[in-house]
C-alpha positions in Angstrom: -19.4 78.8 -29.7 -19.4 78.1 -26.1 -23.1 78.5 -24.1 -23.7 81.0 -21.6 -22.1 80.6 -18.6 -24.0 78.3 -16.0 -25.1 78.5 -12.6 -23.9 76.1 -9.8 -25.8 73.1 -8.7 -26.6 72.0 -6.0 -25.7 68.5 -5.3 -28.1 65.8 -6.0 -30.1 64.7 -3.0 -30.5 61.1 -2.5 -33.1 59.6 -4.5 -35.3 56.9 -3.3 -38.7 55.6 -5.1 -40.5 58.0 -3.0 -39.5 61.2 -4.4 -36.7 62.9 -7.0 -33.1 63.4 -6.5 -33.4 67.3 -5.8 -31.6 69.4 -9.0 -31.5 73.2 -9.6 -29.3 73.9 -12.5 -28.9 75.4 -15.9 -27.8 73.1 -18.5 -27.6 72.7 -22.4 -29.1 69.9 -23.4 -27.4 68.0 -26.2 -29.5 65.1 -27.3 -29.3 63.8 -30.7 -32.8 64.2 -31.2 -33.1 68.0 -31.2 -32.7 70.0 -34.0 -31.2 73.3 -31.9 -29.2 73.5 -28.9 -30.7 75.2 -26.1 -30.4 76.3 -22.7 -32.3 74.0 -20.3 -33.0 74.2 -16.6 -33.2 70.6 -13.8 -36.0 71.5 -11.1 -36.5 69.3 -8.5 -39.9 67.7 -9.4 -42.8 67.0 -6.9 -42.9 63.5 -5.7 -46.1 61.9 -7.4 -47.9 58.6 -6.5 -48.7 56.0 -9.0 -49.8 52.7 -8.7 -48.1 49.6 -9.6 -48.1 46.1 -10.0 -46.5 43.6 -7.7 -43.7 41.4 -9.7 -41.9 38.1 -9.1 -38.2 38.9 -8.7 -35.3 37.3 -6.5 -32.6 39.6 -5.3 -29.7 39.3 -2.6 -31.7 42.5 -1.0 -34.9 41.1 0.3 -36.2 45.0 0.3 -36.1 45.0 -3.5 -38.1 41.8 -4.2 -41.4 42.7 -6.0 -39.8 45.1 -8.3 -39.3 44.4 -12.1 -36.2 46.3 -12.0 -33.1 47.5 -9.8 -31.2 51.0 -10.0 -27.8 50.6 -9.3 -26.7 54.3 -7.7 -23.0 55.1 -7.1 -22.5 55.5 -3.7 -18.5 55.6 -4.1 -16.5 59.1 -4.0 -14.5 60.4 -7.2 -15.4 57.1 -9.8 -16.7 53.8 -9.6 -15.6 50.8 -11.3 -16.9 48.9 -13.9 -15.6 45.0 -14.4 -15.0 42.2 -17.1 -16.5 39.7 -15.0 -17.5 39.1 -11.2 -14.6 38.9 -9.4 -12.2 40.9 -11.9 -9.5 42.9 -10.4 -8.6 44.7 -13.6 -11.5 47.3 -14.3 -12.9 47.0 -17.8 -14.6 51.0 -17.3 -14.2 53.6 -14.7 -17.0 56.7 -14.3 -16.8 59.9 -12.5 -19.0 60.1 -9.4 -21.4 62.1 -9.9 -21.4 62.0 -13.4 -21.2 64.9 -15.1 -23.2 66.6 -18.2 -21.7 67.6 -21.8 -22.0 71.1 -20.8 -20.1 74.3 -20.1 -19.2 74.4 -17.9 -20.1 70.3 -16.5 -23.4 69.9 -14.1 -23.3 66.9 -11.7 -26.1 65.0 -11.9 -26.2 60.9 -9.8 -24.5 58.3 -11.7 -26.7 55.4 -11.9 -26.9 51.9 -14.1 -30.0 49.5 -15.0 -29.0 46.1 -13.3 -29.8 43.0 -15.7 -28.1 40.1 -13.4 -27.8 39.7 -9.9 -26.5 36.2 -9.1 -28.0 34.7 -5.7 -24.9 32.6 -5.3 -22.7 35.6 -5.7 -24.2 38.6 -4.0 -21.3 40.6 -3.9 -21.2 41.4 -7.5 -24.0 42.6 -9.9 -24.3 42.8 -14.0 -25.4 46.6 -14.7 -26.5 48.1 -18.3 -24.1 51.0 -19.3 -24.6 54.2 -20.5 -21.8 53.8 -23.3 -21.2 53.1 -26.5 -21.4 50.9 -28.4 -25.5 50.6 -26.9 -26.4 47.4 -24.8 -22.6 47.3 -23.2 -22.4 45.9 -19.7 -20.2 45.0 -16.7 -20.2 44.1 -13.3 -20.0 46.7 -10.2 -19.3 45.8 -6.6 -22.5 45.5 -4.5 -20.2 47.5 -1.6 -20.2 50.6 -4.4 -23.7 50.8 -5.2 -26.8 51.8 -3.5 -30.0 49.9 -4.8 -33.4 51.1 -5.4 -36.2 49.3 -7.4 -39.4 50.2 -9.9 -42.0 48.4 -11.9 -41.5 51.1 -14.3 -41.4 50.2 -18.9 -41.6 52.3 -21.3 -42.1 50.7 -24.9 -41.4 52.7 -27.8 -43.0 50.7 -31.7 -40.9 53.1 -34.2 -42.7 51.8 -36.9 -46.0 52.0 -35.2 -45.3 55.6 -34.3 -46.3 54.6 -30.2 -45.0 54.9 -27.0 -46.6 52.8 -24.2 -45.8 53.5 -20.6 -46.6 50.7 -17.9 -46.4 50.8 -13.8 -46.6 46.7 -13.8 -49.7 45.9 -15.6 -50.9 49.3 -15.6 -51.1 51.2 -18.7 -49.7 54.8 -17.7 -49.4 56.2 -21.5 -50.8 55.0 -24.7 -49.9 57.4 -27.4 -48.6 58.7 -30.8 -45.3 59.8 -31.1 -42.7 61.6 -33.5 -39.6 59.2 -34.2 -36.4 59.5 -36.8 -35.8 60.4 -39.3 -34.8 57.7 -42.3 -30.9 58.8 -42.4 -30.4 59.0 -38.8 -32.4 56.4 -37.6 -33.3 55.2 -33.8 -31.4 52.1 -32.8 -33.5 49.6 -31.2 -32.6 48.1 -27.5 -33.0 48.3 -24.2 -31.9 51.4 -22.5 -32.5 53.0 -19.4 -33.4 56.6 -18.3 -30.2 58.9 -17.1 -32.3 62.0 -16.4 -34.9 64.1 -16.4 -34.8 68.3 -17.6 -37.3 70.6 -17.2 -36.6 73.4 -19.6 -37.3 76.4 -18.9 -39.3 77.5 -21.7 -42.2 75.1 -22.5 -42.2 76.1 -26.1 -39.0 75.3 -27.3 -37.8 72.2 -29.2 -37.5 70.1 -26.2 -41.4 70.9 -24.9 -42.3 70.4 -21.3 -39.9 67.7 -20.3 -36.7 65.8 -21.5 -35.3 62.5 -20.2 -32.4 61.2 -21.2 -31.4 57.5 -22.1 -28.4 55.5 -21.4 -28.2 55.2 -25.7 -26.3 57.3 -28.5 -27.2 57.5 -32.1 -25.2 55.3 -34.2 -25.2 57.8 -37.1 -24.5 60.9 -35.2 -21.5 60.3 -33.0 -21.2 64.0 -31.5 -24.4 66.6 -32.0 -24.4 69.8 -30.8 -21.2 69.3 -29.0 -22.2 66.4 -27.2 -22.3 62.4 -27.5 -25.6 62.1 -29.5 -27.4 60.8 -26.5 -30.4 59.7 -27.3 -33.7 60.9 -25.0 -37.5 61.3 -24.8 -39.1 65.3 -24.9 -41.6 66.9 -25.7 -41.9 69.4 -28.7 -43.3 73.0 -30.3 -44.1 71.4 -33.6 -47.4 68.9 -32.2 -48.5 68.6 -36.1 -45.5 67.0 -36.9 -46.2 63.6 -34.2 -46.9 60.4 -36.3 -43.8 61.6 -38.7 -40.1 61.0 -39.3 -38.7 64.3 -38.0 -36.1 63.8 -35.5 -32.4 63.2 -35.5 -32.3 60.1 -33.1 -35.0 61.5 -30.1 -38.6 60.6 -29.4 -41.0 63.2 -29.5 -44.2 63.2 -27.7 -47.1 66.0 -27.4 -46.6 68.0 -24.6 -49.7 67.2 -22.6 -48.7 63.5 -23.5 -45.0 64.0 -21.6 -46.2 66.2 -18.6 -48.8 63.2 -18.3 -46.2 60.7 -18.0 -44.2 62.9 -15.8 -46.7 62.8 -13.5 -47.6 59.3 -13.3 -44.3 58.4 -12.2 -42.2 58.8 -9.1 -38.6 58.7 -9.7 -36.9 59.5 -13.1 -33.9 57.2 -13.3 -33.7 53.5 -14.2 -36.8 53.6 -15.8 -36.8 50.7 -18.8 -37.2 51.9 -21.9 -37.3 49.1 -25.0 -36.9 50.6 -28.3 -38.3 48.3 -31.2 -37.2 49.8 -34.3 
């Protein structure tokens, strides 16, 4: 059964660590983690201020050194193209620009990727994290098709210790319980990267306050609700059930503890998220 008809969007503005892509839309969200589908609506978020931690980094773009990590945004038209190796001519991966949502019908929302390598002696190429099965793929995108952006942003989720810690640099943001998996459909650990960020529209559904979405898919669920079985972070209308197993795939935080994090933070994509399971 298809979901109510959706309203336009209004294309993403750019997004810059200053402030977040703007995004009006009506969505269903379809992460594995939920136990309902339901119909979900983007605002554009206020910018916040945080503090953060200066880090040691190298990078081709002098504006980006000090930042822990690099957002790779597509600035290409129509796709962008994903490589073997640098140099490749063949593409190993191509994604639509902007990439669109497993909804009905599609919502465009930026297309970005977590870089992991950028080679000093080669700065035309980079090594970017991919938001694809199998989890932990990667390639190599053209510097010229990319836009970069950086943050000091973590996010550390202990399944077995029931916690989520969220860091600006040194800086503890977040330090708190957290529902994860359940046994059968379990959380694979990794490193993943956040794709998104929905504000429902009702704080008192299954997602809570706030959802992000990761660039990682449940390796027991391979569609859910009619989408990929992405995995992703929300909150939740069952608070007595945090410190259980309960989800299929998701992490489930309080809502106070998610509209906290929300607001320490100033952009919502390419944040790192290790998952030690």
């Amino acid at each position: 059964m298809h979901p109510p008809a959706l309203r336009p969007s209004r294309s993403p503005a750019r997004t810059s660590p200053a402030r977040f892509g703007a995004l009006l839309l009506t969505l269903v969200v379809l992460l594995a983690a939920c136990s309902k589908g339901s119909t979900t609506t983007v605002e554009e978020a206020e910018p916040t201020t945080t503090t953060t931690t200066t880090a040691t980094s190298a990078s081709c773009d002098p504006r980006l050194d000090g930042y822990a990590n690099h957002v790779a945004y597509a600035n290409t038209t129509g796709s962008i193209n994903v490589y073997p190796a640098p140099g490749a001519t063949t593409p190993s991966q191509t994604f639509e620009v902007p990439r669109k949502t497993d909804t009905d019908p599609p919502i465009e929302v930026p297309m970005v990727f977590l870089v992991t390598n950028e080679p000093t002696d080669n700065c035309d190429w980079m090594e970017v994290l991919l938001p694809i099965r199998p989890n932990g793929s990667k390639g190599w995108v053209k510097r010229s098709d990319v836009r970069l952006e950086g943050n000091n942003y973590r996010i550390v989720v202990d399944l077995n210790g029931f916690n989520l810690k969220a860091y600006a640099g040194d800086q503890v943001l977040l330090d708190t319980e957290i529902g994860v998996a359940r046994e059968n459909r379990p959380t694979p650990g990794g490193v993943y990267y956040t794709t998104e960020l929905l504000k429902p529209p009702n704080p008192n559904g299954v997602y809570g306050t706030y959802a992000f979405g990761l660039s990682g898919f449940s390796e027991v669920l391979t569609s859910f609700n009619g989408g990929q079985g992405q995995l992703g972070i929300h909150g939740t209308n069952e608070p007595d059930k945090i410190g259980q197993r309960v989800s299929n795939g998701c992490i489930r935080l309080r809502n106070e503890d998610i509209d906290k994090l929300v607001a320490s933070i100033q952009d919502p994509y390419g944040i790192r998220v290790e998952i030690l399971a």
